[in-house]
N, C-alpha and C positions, 0 to 999 in steps of 0.2 A: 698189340693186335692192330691187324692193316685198317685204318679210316677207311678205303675203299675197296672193301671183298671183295665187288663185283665188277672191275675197271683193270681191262691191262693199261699200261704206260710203257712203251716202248722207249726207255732212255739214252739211243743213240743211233738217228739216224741225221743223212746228208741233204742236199739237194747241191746240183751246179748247173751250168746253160754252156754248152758245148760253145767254145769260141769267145765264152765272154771273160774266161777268168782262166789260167791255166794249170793245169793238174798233171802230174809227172807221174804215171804208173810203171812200175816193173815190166818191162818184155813179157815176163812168167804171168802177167794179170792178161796178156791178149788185149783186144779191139771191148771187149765187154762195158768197159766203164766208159769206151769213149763214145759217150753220146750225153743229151741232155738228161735230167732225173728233177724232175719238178715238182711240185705239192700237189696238185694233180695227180700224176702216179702214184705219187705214197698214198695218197685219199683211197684211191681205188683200191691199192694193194693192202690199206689197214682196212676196210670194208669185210675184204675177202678174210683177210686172217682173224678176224675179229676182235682187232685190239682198236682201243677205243682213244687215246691221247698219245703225245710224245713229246723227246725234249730233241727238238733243232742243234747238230751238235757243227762247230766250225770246221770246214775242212783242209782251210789253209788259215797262212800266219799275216790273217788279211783284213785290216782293218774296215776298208770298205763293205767285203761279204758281209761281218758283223751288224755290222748300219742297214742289212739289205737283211737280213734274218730275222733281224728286230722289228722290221718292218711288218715281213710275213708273216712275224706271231701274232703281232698287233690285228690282223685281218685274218688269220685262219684259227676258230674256233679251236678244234683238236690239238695247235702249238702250245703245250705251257708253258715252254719257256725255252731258252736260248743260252747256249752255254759259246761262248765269243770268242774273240780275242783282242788284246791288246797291247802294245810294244808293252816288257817288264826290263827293259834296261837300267830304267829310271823312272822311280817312286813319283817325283812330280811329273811326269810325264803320262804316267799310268794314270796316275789321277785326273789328269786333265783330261782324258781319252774317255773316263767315264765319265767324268761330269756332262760331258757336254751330248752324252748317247739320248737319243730322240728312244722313248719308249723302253726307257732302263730298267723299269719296273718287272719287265722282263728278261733282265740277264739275269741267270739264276748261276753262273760259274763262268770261270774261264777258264783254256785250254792253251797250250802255246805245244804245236809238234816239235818236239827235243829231236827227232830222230834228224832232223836237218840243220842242226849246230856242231859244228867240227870240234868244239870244246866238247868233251864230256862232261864234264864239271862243270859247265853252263848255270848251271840252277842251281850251282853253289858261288857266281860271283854275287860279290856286296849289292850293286844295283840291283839285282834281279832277285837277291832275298828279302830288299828294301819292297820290290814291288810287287812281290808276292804278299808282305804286311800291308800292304794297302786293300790287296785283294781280301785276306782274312779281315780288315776293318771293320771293310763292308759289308761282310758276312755270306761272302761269296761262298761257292764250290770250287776248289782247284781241282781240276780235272789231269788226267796225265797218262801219256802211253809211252811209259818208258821201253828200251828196246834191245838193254843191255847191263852187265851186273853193274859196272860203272854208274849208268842212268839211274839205275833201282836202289843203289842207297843213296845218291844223290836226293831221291823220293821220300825218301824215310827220313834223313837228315828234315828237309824239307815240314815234312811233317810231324817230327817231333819237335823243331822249332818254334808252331806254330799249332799248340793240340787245341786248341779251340776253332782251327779252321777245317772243316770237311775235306779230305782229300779223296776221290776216287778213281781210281785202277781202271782201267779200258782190259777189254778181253781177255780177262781170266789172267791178266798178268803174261799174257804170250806163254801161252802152258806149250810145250813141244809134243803135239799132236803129231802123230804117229813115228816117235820118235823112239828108241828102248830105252836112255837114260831121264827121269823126268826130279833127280833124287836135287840137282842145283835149284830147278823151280821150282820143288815142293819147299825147300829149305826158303826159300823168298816169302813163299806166301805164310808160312810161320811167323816169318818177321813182322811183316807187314803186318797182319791181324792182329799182332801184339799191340798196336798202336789202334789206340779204340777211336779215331777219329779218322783212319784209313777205312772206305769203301774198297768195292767191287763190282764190276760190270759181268753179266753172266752172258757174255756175245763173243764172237771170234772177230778175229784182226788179218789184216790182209797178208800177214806171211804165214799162217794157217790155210785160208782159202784160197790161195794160189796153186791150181793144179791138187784142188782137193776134192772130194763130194761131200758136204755134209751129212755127219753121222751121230746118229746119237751114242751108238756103244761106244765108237772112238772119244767121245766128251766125258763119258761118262766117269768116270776114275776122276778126272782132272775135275770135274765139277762137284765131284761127290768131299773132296779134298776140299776145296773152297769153300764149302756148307759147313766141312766141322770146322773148319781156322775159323773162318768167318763169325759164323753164325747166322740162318735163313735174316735175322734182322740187320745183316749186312751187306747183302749180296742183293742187285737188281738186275734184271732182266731186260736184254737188246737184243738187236738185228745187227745192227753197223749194215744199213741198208742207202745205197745200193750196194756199198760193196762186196754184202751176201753174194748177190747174182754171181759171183766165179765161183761157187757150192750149192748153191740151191737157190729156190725163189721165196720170195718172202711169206707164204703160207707154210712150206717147206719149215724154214727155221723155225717158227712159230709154235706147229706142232712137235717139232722138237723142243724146245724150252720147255713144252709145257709136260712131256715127256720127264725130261730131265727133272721137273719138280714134283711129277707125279706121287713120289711116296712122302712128302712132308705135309703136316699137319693144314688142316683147309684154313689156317687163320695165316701160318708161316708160309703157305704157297703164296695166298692175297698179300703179304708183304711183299717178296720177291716179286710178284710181277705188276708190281703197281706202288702200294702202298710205302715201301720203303723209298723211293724216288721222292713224292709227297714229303715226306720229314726230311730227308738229308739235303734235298733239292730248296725245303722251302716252298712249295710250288702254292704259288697263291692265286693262280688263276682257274674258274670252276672246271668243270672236265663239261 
């Protein structure tokens, strides 16, 4: 049963500052993302949608962002926590990157974008599975948006490795929304939920919302799928905000998730949209 029935936790949005860090979006994403998206905006926009905390997720493979998100949690009430990054080339090197993080108390995972390593097997060389056991050590979250069959057992590999460390799936595992064959990603997310220390993120990713409108009937099969692999005490609930804005606005999504969860049990919904983030996250800061 969810610690907190009555708290959403939105478990993955952004922030950037137009001109200060650089961001490469697809042609198909438009001028939409290009501008700034600040804590400010999210404040307003979690107001409006009535979600009440969230976790700061990294947007690039940037060590400095991280130092600067860590910061933002440290000073905005509603951040629980920060999910980073760090070079995992090299275990001592990973380590040193955390040791020395000003207000670490607050990285609750770390993320490394795979979709921008020309190896696929990336996450299967020796240094980078050395310095993913660093990350399990310290009882981090590995976070992960794999983006291809390659990458997704790469994932699994990864976390059958290491079953004591939390691993979780961004966007529904890239389900192929309005697609007619969905039988290779339902076959993935089998897999995965086999492995009881694999999460899920219940939010879309930006090769979905390119040139999409968010819908709830279109989610709904692929999210319905994710509940039984899963199981509601597996699955959390996102935005992937700003990058929502190219399908809808962030109240938009909102009442869709909470759509999407409408027929599950009032103790199994308060997990999904909060309460399960809390345990797997670790989130030790109050709401």
């Amino acid at each position: 049963m969810s610690s907190t029935p009555h708290r959403v936790i939105d478990v993955h949005h952004h922030y950037w500052w137009l001109g200060k860090r650089s961001h490469r979006w697809p042609a198909a994403a438009g001028d939409t993302l290009h501008r700034s998206f600040t804590p400010e905006d999210f404040q307003a926009a979690m107001k409006k949608a009535g979600v009440h905390a969230a976790l700061l997720i990294q947007s690039l493979n940037d060590y400095d962002e991280t130092k600067e998100f860590l910061a933002i949690a440290a000073k905005v009430p509603h951040i629980l926590g920060v999910v980073g990054w760090v070079p995992l080339g090299d275990a001592d090197v990973t380590a040193q990157h955390l040791d020395k993080m000003e207000h670490g108390e607050l990285l609750v995972g770390i993320r490394h974008l795979i979709n921008f390593e020309p190896d696929l097997n990336w996450l299967l060389r020796d240094g980078v599975i050395a310095s993913i056991g660093e990350i399990a050590r310290r009882g981090l979250v590995f976070d992960i948006v794999p983006i291809n069959a390659v990458q997704f057992d790469a994932v699994l590999d990864i976390a059958a490795r290491y079953p004591h460390m939390s691993v979780v799936l961004d966007h529904l595992a890239r389900p192929p929304v309005g697609q007619a064959d969905s039988v290779e990603w339902s076959e993935r997310i089998t897999r995965a939920a086999a492995l009881p220390n694999v999460s899920i993120k219940l939010s879309v990713g930006l090769d979905v919302l390119m040139g999409w409108t968010w819908s709830v009937e279109q989610l709904r099969p692929y999210v319905h799928t994710v509940l039984q692999a899963f199981g509601p005490a597996r699955v959390m609930a996102a935005s992937n905000w700003p990058v929502c804005h190219l399908a809808a606005d962030y109240s938009t999504v909102w009442n869709g998730i909470h759509a999407l969860c409408a027929d599950l049990s009032a103790a199994d919904r308060a997990d999904v949209l909060g309460g399960n983030a809390i345990r797997i996250f670790k989130l030790r800061k109050s709401i």
